[in-house]
N, C-alpha and C positions, 0 to 999 in steps of 0.2 A: 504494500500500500504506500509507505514512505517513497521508493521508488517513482510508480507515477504521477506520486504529488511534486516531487523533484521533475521529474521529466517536462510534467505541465509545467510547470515555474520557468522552466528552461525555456521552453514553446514558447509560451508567454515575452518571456524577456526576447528573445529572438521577433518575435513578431513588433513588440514596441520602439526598437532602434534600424530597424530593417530601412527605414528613409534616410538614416545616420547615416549608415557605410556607402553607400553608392562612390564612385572615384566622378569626380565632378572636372568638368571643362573650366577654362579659367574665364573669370569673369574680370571687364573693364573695371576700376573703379573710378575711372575719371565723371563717371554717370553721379556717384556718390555726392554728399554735403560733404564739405568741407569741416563743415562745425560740428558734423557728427549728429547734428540732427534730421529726423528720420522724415519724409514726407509725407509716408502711409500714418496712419490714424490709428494711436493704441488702442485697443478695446478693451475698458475694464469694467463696462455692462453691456448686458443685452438690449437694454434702453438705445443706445449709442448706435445699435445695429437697426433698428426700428425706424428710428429718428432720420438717419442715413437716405435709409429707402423710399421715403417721401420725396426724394429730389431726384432718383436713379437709383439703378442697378450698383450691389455692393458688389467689393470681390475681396475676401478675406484669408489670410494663409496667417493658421496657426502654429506655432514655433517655437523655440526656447535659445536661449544665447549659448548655451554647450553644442546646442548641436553643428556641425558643419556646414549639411546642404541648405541649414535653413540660413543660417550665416551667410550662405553662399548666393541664395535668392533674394536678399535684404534690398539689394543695389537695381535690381529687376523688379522690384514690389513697389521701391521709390521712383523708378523709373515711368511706371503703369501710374503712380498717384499724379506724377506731375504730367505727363502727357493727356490723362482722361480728367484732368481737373474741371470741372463744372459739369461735367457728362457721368460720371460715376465714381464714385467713393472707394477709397483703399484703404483695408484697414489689416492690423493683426492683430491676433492673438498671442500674449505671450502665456506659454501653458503651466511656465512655473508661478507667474505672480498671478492666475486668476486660472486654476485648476477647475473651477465648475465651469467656466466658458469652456472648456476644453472635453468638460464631460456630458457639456449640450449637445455639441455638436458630434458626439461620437470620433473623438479626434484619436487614434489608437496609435498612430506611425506619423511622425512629424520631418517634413514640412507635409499640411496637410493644405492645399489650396481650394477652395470655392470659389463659385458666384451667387450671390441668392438676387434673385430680379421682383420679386414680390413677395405678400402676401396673402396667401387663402385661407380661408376658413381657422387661422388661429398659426399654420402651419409655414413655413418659410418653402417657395420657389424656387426652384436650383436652376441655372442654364448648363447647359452639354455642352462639348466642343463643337458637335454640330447645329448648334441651334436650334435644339430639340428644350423642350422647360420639360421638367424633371422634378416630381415633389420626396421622391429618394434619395440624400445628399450622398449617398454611397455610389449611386450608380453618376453623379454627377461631379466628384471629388477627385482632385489629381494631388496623389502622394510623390511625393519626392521634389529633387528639382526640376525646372521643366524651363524653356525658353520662354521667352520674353511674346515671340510670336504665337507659341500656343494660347496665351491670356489672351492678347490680345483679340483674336479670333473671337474668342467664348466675350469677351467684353462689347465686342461689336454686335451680335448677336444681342446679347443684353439687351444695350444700346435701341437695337432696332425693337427687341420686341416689347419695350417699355415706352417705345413710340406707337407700335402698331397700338396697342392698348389704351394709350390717353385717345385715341382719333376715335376709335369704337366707341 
């Protein structure tokens, strides 16, 4: 019994840093602040994410400063806030100072990225990379790091289908 409680534990841990190791591409930081501050939008309620979505489409990647890839995607996440400034909001999650955002959203493997483009019936709207809306943020969630042009993609979609919706 001790055995498969270790082996699960093992599983467990293996699946929670699996976004951590990835070997990662080198990233510009000339994109970066200077002063070290961030252009994305900390989240340390769910209010904050609510509030957001009244103006546009969010896109959120939760994360923690140990980790690497997410480290790695900080400069791409700033880059997304200032280029899509007035068109949609960027925020993240840090998973170590606000652990129940992180247990909202079913965050298990970090960097964990979204978009949420509305709300229905109480529940948060996901967009897909294809431009498909998604109320499963599992089937609409990209782990790891990912380019700068994958976001954008699913952002533009956003974009559009948060236009199609005010005109209806």
């Amino acid at each position: 019994m001790k055995s498969k409680i270790y082996l699960l534990g093992l599983i467990l841990g293996v699946v929670l840093v699996a976004g951590c190791v990835a070997e990662l591409p080198p990233v510009d930081d000339a994109g970066s602040l200077e002063s070290g501050e961030r252009a994305a939008i900390l989240v340390t309620d769910q209010q904050q994410i609510d509030d957001a979505l009244e103006n546009g489409p969010v896109l959120i990647k939760a994360g923690a400063d140990w980790c690497p890839p997410c480290r790695q995607l900080d400069p791409v996440i700033d880059g997304l806030a200032r280029d899509y400034e007035g068109r949609a909001t960027v925020m993240y999650i840090d998973t170590e100072l606000t652990p129940g955002l992180g247990a909202k959203f079913n965050v298990y493997s970090i960097p964990d990225t979204t978009v949420i483009v509305d709300i229905e019936d109480g529940n948060y709207v996901f967009m897909r990379y294809g431009g498909v809306k998604e109320m499963d943020r599992n089937k609409a969630r990209i782990i790891g790091y990912m380019d700068k042009g994958t976001f954008e993609t699913i952002l533009d979609h956003a974009i559009e289908y948060r236009e199609d919706i005010s005109e209806g």
